[in-house]
C-alpha positions as CSV (number, residue, x, y, z in Angstrom):
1,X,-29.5,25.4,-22.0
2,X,-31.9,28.4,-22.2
3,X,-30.6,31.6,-21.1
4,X,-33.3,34.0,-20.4
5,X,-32.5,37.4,-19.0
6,X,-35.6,39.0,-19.7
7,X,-38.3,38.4,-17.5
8,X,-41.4,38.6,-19.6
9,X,-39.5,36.1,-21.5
10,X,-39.5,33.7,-18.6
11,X,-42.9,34.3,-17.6
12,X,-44.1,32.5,-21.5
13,X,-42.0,29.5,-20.0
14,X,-43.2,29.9,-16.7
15,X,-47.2,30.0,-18.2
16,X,-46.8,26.1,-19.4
17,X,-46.1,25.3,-15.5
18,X,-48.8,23.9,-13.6
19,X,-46.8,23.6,-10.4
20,X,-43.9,26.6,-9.0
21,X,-41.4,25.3,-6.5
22,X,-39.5,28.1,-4.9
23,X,-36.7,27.6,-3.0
24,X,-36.8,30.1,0.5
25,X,-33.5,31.7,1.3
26,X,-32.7,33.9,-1.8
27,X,-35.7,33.8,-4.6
28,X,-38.2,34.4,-1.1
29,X,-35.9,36.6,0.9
30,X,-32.2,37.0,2.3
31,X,-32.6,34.9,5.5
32,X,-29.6,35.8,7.2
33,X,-29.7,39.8,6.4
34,X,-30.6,40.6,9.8
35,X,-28.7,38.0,12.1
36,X,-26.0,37.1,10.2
37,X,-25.4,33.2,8.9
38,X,-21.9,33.6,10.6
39,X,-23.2,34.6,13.9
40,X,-26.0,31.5,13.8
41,X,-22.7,29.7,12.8
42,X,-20.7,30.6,15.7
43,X,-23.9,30.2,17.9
44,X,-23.7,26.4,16.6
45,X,-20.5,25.0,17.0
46,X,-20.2,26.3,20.4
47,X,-23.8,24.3,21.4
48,X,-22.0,21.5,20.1
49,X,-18.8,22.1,21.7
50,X,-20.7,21.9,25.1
51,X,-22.4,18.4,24.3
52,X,-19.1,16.6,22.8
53,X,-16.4,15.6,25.7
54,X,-13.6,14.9,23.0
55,X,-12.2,16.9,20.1
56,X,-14.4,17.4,17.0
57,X,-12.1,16.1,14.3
58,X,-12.5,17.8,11.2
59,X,-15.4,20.5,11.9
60,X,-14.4,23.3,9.8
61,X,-13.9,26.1,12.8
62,X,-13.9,29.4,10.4
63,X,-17.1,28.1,8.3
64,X,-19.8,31.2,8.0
65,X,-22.3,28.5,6.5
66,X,-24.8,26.9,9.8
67,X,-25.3,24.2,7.0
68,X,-21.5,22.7,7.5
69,X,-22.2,22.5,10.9
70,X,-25.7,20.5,10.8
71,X,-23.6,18.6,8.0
72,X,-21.2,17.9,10.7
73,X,-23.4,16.9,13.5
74,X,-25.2,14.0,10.7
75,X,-21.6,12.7,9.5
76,X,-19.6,12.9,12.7
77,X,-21.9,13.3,15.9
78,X,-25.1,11.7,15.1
79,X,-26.3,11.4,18.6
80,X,-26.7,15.5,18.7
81,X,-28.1,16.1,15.0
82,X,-31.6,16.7,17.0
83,X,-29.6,19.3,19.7
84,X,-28.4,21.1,16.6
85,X,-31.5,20.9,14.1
86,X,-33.5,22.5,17.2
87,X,-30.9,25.0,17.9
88,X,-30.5,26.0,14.1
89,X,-34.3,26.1,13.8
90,X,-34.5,28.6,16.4
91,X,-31.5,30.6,15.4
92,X,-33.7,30.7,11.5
93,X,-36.9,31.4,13.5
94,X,-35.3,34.6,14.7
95,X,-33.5,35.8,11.4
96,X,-36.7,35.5,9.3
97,X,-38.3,38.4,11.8
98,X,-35.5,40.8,10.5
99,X,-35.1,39.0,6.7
100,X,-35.2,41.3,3.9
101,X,-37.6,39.6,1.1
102,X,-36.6,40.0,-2.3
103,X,-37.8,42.4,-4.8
104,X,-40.6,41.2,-6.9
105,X,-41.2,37.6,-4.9
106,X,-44.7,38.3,-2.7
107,X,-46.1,39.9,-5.7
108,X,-45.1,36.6,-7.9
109,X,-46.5,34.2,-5.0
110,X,-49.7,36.2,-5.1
111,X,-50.1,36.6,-8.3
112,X,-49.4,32.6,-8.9
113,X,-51.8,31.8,-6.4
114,X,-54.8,34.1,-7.8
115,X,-53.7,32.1,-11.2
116,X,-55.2,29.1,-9.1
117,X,-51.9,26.9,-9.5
118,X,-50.1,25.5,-6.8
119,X,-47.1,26.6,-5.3
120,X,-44.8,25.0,-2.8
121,X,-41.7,26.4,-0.8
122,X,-38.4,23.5,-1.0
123,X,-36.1,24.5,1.0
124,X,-33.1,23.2,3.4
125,X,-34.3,25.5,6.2
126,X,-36.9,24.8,8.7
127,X,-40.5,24.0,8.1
128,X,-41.0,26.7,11.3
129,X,-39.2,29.0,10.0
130,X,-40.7,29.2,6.8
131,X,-44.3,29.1,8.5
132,X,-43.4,32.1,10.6
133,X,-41.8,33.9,7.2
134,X,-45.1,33.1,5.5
135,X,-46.8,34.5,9.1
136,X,-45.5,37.4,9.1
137,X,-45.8,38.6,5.3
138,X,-49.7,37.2,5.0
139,X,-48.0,34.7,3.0
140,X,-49.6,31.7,4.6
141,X,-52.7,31.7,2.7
142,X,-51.0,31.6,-1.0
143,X,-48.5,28.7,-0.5
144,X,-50.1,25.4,-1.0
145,X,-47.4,23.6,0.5
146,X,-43.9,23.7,2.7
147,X,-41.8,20.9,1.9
148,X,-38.3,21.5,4.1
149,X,-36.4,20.4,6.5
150,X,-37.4,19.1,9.8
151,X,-36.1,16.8,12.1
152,X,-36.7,13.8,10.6
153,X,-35.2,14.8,7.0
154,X,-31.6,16.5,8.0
155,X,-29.6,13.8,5.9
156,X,-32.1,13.8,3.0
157,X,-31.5,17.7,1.9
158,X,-30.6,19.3,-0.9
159,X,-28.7,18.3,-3.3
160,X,-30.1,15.1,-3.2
161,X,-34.3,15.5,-4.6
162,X,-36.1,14.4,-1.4
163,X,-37.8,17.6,-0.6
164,X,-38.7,18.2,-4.1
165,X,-40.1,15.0,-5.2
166,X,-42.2,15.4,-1.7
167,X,-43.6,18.5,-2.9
168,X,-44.5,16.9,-6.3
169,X,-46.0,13.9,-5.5
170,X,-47.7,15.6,-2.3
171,X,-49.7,17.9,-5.3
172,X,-49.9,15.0,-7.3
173,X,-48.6,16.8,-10.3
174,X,-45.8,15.2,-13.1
175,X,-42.8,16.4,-12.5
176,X,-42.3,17.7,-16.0
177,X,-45.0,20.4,-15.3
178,X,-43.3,21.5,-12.5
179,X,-40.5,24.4,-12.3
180,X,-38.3,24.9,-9.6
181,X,-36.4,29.0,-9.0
182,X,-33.6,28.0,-6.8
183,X,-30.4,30.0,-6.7
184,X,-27.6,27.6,-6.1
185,X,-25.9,24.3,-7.7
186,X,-27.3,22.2,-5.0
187,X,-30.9,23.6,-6.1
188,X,-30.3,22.7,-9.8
189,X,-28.6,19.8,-9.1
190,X,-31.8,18.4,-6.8
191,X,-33.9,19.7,-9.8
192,X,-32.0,17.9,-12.4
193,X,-32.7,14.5,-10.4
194,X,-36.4,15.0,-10.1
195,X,-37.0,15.9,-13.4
196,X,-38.3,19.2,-12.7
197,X,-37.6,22.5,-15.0
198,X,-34.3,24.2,-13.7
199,X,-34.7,27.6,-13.2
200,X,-31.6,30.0,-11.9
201,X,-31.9,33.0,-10.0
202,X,-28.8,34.7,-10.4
203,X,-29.3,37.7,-9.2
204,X,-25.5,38.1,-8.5
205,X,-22.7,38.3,-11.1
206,X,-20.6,35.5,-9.2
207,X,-24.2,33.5,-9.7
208,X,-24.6,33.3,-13.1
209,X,-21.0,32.4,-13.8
210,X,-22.0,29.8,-11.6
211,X,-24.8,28.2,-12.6
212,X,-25.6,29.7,-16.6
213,X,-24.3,26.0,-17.2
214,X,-26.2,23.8,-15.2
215,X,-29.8,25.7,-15.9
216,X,-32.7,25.2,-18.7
217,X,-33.5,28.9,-17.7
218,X,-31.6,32.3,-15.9
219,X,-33.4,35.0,-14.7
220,X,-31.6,37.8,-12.9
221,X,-34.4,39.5,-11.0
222,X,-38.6,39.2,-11.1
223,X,-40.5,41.6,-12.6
224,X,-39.2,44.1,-15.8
């Protein structure tokens, strides 16, 4: 593994890439800063306790994580993953209006995209989310491609590599020129199976205990 805390450092791996995948919430921006991911969890299980008659066996009631619950919906209740995708999408659509985006990451989409390469967004949360991030910031113009979740995809998310051997293939680039900044072990782990540099952003001390190991490179922040 390659630890690299300094960022100029990263940048002399980062100038062999022809193609940057970023993941959305956290190297993009803190989705859930404004509505919180607890509330949008909450919000959740109660639409889904209005479209089940029985008891839902096993759904983890004190989760803060919206994800366990779409999880849920695709394992347990399959016949109300679209009621809860459409309802999570929404819930994201409003938290991007009031997300704080992180330090340095519009300057390093611009910049990438006046370099001329591509860049592509891979993310578990919603293509329309995203769109309206990308919207709001004048983003729209210097990502080449989205490839996230949408209805059709919920069981094929992160960790597993769908949505970033979509965003390869769709730029027709090898995934071995391709690096993907993704700041949890479902991110590396989908980057591990699709062959794609791994890197961490661990902008968190908790992060890079947890994923120093399972990363060719760690950054800690963009920019000096």
């Amino acid at each position: 593994m390659t630890r690299v805390h300094d960022w100029q450092a990263a940048r002399t791996e980062l100038n062999k890439t022809k193609l940057l995948l970023l993941d959305f919430d956290g190297p993009v921006c803190s989705v859930f800063s404004g509505l919180l991911a607890s509330e949008v969890a909450i919000r959740l299980r109660n639409h889904l306790y209005g479209l089940v008659s029985g008891p839902l066996v096993g759904l983890d009631k004190t989760s803060s994580d919206p994800f366990d619950v779409l999880s849920y919906a695709v394992t347990h209740t399959p016949e109300h993953v679209a009621a809860i995708e459409f309802q999570f999408t929404q819930q994201e659509c409003k938290a991007v209006q009031s997300a704080q985006p992180t330090a340095g990451a519009h300057a390093l989409i611009k910049e990438w995209s006046r370099d001329g390469r591509p860049l592509a967004i891979v993310s578990n949360n919603s293509v329309d989310a995203i769109r309206l991030y990308l919207d709001i910031h004048d983003l729209t113009h210097a990502v080449s491609l989205i490839s996230a979740r949408t209805p059709q995809v919920v069981d094929k998310l992160k960790p597993a590599p769908y949505l970033i051997n979509m965003a390869v293939s769709g730029l027709n680039i090898d995934p071995k020129d391709a690096a993907f900044i993704g700041d949890s072990l479902s991110d590396l782990v989908a980057g591990t199976s699709a062959g794609v540099t791994r890197i961490a952003f661990a902008n968190k001390a908790w992060k890079r205990a947890a994923l120093g190991s399972t990363c060719d490179i760690l950054i800690e922040k963009f920019g000096r």
